[in-house]
N, C-alpha and C positions, 0 to 999 in steps of 0.2 A: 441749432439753438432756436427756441424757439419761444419767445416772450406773448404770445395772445394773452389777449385781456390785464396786459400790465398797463398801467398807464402813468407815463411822465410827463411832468413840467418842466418847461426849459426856460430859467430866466434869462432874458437879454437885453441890457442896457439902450438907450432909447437912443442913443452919437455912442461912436467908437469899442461896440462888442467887437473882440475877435472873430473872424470868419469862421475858419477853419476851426476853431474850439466851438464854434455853433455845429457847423455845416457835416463834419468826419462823426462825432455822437450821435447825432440824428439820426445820420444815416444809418449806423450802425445797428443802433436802436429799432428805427422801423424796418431796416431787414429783418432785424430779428421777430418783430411781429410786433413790438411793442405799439403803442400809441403815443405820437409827443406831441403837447399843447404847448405852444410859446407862448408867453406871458412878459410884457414890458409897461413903463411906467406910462408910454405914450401910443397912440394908435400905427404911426409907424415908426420903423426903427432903423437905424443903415449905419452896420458894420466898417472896422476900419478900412477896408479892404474894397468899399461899395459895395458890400451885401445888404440889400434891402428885403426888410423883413415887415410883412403887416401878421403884427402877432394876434394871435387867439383871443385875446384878452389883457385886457390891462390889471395892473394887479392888487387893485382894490377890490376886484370881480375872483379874486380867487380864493377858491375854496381847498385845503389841503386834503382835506378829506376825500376827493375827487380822482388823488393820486395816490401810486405806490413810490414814485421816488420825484424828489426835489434839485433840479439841477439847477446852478448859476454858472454862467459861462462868464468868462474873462475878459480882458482885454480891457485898453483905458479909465473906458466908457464905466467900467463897475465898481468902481469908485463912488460913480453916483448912489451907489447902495448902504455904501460902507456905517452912514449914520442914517438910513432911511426907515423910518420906525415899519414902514408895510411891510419891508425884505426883511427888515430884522424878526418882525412877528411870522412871517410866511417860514424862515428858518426854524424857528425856537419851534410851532407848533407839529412842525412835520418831524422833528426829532423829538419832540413830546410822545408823536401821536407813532414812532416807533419807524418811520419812512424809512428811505434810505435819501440822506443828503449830501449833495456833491458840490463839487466847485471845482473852477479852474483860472490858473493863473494868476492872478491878482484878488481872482474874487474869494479865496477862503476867509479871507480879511473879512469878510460879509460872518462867517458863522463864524468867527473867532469873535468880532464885535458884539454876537448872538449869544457868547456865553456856551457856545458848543465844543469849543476845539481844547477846553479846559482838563488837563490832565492825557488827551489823546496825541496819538502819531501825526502828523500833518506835515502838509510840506505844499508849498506858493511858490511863485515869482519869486527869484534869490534878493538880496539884498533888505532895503527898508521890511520890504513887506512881511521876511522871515524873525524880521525885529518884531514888527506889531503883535504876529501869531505868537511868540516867544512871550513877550508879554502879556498876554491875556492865557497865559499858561500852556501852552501846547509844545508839548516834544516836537520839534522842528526835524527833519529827517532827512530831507531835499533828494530825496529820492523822485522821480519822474512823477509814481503814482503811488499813494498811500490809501490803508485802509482800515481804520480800526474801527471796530461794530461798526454801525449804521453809516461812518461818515466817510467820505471817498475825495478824494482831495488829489489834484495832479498840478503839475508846475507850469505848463506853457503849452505853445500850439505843437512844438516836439512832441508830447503828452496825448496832443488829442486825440487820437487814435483809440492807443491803450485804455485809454480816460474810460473810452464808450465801448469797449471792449470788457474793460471790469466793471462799467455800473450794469453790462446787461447780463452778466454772470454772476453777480451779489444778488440783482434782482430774483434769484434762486432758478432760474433754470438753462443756467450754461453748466457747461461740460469741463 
């Protein structure tokens, strides 16, 4: 597989992103040839797990147009997005503008708040969380990983693998 000249954004909460829901997509990603820009609210960032991260760019500086797909990774920490009018506008525009948008674990919450998950497949963190998506109209699934059009949505660090395995086969050139 081989992703050249795609390029993705990976959101990661600035206290307590998931590790592994960052670190397994990434990687997946730039095996596959992709490019990924990290993107948080603050100059550094450090994961539940102590993964510290100096992102690319903070995300006032982001431009979607810059990218083929939109990710938000999970874990805690993405919560902080949940009503963050940046992450809410960085969501809405990349699904406007036809992207491909992800999330994981707790962070689908983020495009369900976006007005994205409305009438689509999805599936989050069990519990509350599959309440909130539920509510803002989304077929709830709870399946590992979902996919319907544009939007790509997995449930936890179980997940993460697969997560980064189908956003770089949506992104149209896996196998």
């Amino acid at each position: 597989m081989n992703l050249a000249e795609k390029r993705v954004l990976m959101v990661i909460a600035p206290q307590n992103f998931r590790d592994e829901e960052f670190e397994e997509p990434r990687r997946i990603l730039q095996e596959a040839g992709a490019s990924v820009t990290v993107a948080s609210a603050r100059a550094t960032a450090k994961g539940m797990f102590g993964t510290t991260v100096r992102p690319d760019l903070t995300l006032d500086k982001v431009r979607v147009d810059d990218y083929d797909a939109v990710i938000f990774v999970g874990g805690s920490g993405a919560a902080t997005y949940f009503e963050d009018e940046r992450a809410l506008a960085i969501a809405k525009d990349a699904a406007k503008k036809g992207k491909k948008v992800g999330a994981i674990c707790i962070a689908p919450v983020i495009l369900a708040n976006a007005g994205l998950l409305e009438g689509k497949r999805a599936t989050v963190w069990d519990g509350d969380f599959a309440r909130r998506l539920k509510e803002k109209g989304a077929k709830y699934t709870g399946k590992p990983v979902e996919v319907d059009g544009n939007i790509i949505t997995a449930n936890g660090p179980a997940a993460a693998k697969e997560f980064g395995k189908v956003i770089a086969r949506e992104l149209g050139l896996g196998r």
